[in-house]
N, C-alpha and C positions, 0 to 999 in steps of 0.2 A: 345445362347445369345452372344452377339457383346462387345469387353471391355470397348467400351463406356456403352454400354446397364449395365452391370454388376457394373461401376465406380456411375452411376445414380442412382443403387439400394442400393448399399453400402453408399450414401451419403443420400438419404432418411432414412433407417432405423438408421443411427447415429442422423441424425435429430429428428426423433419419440425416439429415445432413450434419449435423451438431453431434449426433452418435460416433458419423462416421472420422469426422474429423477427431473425435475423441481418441478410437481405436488408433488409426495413424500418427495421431500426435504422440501418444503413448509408445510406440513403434519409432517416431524421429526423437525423442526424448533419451531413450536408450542407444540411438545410437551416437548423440551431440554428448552425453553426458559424459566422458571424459577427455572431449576435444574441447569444451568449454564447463570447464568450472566453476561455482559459485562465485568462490574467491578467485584475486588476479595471484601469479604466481611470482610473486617480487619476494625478494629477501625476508623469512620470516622473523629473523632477529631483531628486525626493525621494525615488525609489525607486532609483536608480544603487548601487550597492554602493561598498565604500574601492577606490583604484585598483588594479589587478591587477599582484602580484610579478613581478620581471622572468627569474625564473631558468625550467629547462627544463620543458615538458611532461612526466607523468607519466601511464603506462597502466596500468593494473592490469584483468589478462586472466585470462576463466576458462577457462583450455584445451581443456576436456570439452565447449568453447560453438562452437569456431572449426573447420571442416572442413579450414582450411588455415592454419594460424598464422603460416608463413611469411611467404604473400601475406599477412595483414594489415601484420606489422610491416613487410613491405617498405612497403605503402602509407602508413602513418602515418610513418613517415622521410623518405617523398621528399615526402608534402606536408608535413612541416615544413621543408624542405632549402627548397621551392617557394617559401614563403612567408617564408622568411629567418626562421625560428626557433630556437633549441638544439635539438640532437639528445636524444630523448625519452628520460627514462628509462621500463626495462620493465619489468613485476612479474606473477609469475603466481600464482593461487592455489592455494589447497591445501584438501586436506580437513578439515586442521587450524585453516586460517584463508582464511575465503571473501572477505578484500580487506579485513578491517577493520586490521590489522597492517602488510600492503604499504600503504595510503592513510594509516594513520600515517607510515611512514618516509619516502615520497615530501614527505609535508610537512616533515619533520623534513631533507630535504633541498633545501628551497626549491625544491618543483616551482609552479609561477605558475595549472598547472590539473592537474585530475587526474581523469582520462578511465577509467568502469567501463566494461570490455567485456564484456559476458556477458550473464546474464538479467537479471531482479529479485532475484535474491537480493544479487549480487555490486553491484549498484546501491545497495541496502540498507546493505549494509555498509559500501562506499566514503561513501554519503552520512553513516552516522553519526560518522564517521573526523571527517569535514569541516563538521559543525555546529558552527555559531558560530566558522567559525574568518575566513569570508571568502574561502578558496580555491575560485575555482569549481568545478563537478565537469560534465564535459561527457560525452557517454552512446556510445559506438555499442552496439547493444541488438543481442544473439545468440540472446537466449534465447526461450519458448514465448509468454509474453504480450506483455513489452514495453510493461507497461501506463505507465511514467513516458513514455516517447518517442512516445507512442501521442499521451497529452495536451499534450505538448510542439508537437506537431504537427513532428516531425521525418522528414526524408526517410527514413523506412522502403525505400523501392526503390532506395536508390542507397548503397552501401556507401562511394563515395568523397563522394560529400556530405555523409554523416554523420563522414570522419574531417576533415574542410575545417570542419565547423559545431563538432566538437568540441575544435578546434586553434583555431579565428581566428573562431568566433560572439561573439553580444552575450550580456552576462553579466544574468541578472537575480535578484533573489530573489524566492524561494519558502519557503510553510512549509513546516513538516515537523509531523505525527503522531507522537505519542509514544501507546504502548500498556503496560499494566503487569496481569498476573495475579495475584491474591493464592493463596498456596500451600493445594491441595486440603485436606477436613480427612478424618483416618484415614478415615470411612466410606465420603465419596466417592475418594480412594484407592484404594478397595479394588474399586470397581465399573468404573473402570478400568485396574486392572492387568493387565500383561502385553500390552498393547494397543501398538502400535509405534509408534503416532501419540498418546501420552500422555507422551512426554519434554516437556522444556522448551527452548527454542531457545534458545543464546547471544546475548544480549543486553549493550548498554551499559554498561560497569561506572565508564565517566566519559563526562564532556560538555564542552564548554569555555563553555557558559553560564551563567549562574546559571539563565536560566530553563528550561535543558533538562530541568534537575537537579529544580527546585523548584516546586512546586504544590500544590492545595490536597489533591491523592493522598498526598502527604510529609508534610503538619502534622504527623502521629505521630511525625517523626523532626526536626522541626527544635524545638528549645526555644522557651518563650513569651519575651514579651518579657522584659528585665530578669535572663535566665536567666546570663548573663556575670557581672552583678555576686555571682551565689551561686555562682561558682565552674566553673558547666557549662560545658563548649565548645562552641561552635554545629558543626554541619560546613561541612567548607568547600564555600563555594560553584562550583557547578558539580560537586559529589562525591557519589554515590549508594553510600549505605551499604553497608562489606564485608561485614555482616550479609546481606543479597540481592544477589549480583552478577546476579542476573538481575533486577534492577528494573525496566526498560523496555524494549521494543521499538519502534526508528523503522518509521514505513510513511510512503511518500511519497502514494500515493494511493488503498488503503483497507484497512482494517480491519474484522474482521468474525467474527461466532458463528453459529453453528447452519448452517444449510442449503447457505451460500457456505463455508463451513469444510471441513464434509464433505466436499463437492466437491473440492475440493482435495486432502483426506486420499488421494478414490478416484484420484486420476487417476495413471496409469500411465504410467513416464516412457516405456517405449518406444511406446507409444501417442502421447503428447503429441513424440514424436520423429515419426514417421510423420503425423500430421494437427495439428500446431502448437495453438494454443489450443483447436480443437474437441474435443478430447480432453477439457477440462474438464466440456463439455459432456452428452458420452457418459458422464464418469462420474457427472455428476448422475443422469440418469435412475435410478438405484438408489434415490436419497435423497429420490425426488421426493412420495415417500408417508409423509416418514418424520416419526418425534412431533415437534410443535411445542413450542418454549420457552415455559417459563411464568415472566416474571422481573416486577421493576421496574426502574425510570430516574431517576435522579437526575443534573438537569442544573446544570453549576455552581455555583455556593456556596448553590443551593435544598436548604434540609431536605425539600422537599416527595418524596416516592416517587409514580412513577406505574409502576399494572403496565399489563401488556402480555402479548400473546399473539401468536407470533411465528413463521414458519420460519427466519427469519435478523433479524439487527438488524447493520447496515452503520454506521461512520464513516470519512466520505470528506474529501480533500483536495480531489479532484476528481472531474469526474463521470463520465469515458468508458470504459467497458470495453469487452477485445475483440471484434470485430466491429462498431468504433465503434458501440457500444449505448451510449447517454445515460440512464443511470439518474440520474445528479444533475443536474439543465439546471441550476443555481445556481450548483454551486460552482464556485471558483475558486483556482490555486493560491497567493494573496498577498492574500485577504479577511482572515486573523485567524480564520476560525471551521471548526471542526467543520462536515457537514452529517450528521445524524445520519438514518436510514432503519430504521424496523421494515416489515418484509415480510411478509405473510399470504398464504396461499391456502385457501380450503375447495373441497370438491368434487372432487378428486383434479386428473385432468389439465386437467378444463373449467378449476380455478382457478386453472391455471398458463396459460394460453391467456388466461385473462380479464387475468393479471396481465401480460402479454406485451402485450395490446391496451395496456393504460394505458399502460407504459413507451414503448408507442411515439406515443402520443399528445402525452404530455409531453417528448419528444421535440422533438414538431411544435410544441410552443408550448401546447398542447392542453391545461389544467388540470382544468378542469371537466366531471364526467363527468358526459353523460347520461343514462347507463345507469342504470336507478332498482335492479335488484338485481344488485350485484357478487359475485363470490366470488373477487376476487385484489383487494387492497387493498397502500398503499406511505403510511405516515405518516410526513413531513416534521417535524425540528425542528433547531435550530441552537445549541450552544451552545460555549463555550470547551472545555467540559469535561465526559465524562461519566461516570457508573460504572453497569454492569448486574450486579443481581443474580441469579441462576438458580435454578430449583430442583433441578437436575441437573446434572451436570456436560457440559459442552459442549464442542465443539471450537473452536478458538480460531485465525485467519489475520490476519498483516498482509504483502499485498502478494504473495499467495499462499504467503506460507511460514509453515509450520506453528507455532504457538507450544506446541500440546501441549491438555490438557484446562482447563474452570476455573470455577468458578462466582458467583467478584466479576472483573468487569472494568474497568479506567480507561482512558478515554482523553483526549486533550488536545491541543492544536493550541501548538506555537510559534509564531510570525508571524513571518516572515523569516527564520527558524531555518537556510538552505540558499541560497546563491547556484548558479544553473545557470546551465548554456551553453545558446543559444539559438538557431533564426537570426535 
């Protein structure tokens, strides 16, 4: 056999592989789903958000998302007409600005909710618009993953449920993911340049939190104590220095280097147009051989460094990806914590099969493996906050959109950073 002939077989069986794991995950999905819930189940009296503004519903629509845009806005009119609401304001995005600007003005004109329609990106945007401010943000999802509405457990099959759940649902909070890059230095630069997927994504250049804004990522930038009475000025809070307007990127439910990056980098949008999130899939199989990361971990305010050796290392809000695959049975979207995942495989495909079996074990409840020799491994840890070091430069995703190349990473959990709509 010819190494094209042999490259053709190795990509077909990861493909039958990727099915398979699909069908089971879908199978351990349904049976985790009400031993672990989205949300944690603490006191809900305590978790209700401030009352909700009385003025109109706001939409902020990604056009390039909707096959008939007409039909939507008729439908989201007539059930707010239905339901005795103001008639909605509309916003649509741009190339220039994918909803973080329209879900400002919507606020700035007392919209009570304000509704992304599109993928995850236009989700992204809208939700960083609306951290910390209290205005829910309710979802109907257009796009290839869909992975917040996924966790949400929102009617995915029924377009008018979701404009009914995103007009007149229960409001709850959730965190939110904050992700921050430190800038390449000249050498690594230069190993990826000219590369399409080596920009940096537009990111947060305010918050309306102090704590969106501030962590232990920022020490460098905020003065010690005492720093007032010698004159310095602190920043203000909630304000990420003009020095980096690209300081953070939110992701609502994961963040992620090496091998889940990639993936994302290959996937082909008219491909992910034609076959929905399997497309992600299909473009893994390239990546599925490809070098692993050699970094450390520094979780929370530990000096301590732990390396690692890695095809991906994940921080998740929550645990479901598509093809309800349960890779985090744990988290949850309103715990306070990161759950943090390094991913290994050895053995090529066998250690991608073997890593497929655990995910769908853990799934089922399943922790402890029998198996006495693995070759696909998944280590668990949790913390507020973390930062990965690299020895290479890596591709870098939150919530499938590309943040560019990077070799220090942070990330950090707000706790209640995001009111959503619900049913």
């Amino acid at each position: 056999m010819t190494l094209e002939q042999w490259v053709a077989v190795a990509a077909v069986a990861a493909l039958v592989l990727a099915l398979a794991a699909v069908i089971i995950g879908t199978l351990a999905w349904r049976a985790v789903k009400q031993r672990t819930p989205s949300f944690s189940a603490e006191d809900e009296a305590e978790k209700l958000p401030p009352a909700p503004r009385s003025g109109p519903p706001a939409v902020i629509v990604n056009p390039s998302k909707s096959a008939d845009l007409a039909y939507l806005r008729d439908l989201v009119e007539q059930t707010a007409a239905e339901v005795g609401i103001e008639q909605p304001l509309w916003f649509e995005t741009t190339v220039e600005d994918p909803g973080l600007g329209q879900a400002r003005e919507a606020i700035e004109k007392g919209a009570s909710v304000v509704v992304a329609a599109g993928g995850d990106g236009t989700v992204r945007a809208v939700a960083e618009a609306l951290a910390g401010t209290g205005v829910p943000m309710g979802l109907i999802p257009l796009g290839t993953g869909n992975l917040l509405a996924r966790n949400l457990d929102l009617p995915l099959g029924s377009q008018r449920e979701l404009v009914a759940t995103a007009l007149t649902g229960r409001d709850r909070p959730m965190d939110l993911g904050w992700l921050r890059t430190e800038p390449l230095s000249p050498d690594d630069e230069e190993k990826v340049r000219g590369r399409a997927d080596a920009s940096t994504a537009r990111s947060a250049e305010r918050t309306d939190t102090g704590e969106a804004a501030r962590g232990p990522e920022l020490d460098a930038a905020i003065p010690e104590e005492g720093a007032a009475a010698k004159g310095v000025t602190p920043p203000d809070t909630g304000h990420i220095p003009d020095d980096d307007p690209d300081k953070e990127h939110v992701f609502l439910v994961i963040g992620g280097l090496g091998f889940d990056a990639a993936m994302v980098s290959a996937a082909d949008d008219e491909l992910k147009a034609k076959l929905g999130w399997m497309a992600y899939f299909v473009a893994g199989v390239k990546h599925l051989t490809g070098r692993k990361i050699h970094a450390s971990t520094k979780l929370g305010d530990s000096e301590a460094s732990e390396p690692f050796t890695a095809r991906t290392i994940l921080f998740a809000n929550c645990g479901r990806l598509p093809g309800n695959i349960v890779l985090f049975p744990d988290a949850q979207l309103d715990d306070g914590w990161l759950d943090i995942a390094a991913i290994d495989t050895r053995g090529g495909l066998i250690g991608w099969a073997d890593l497929l079996r655990k995910v769908t074990l853990q799934g089922l409840g399943i922790r402890k493996d029998l198996v006495p020799y693995s070759t696909g491994s998944i280590e668990f840890r949790r913390a507020r906050s973390v930062m990965v070091r690299t020895e290479e430069p890596e591709h870098v995703q939150v919530d499938g959109d590309l943040v560019g190349f990077a070799t220090t990473i942070h990330a950090r959990v707000e706790k209640g950073g995001l009111v959503v709509r619900t049913m």
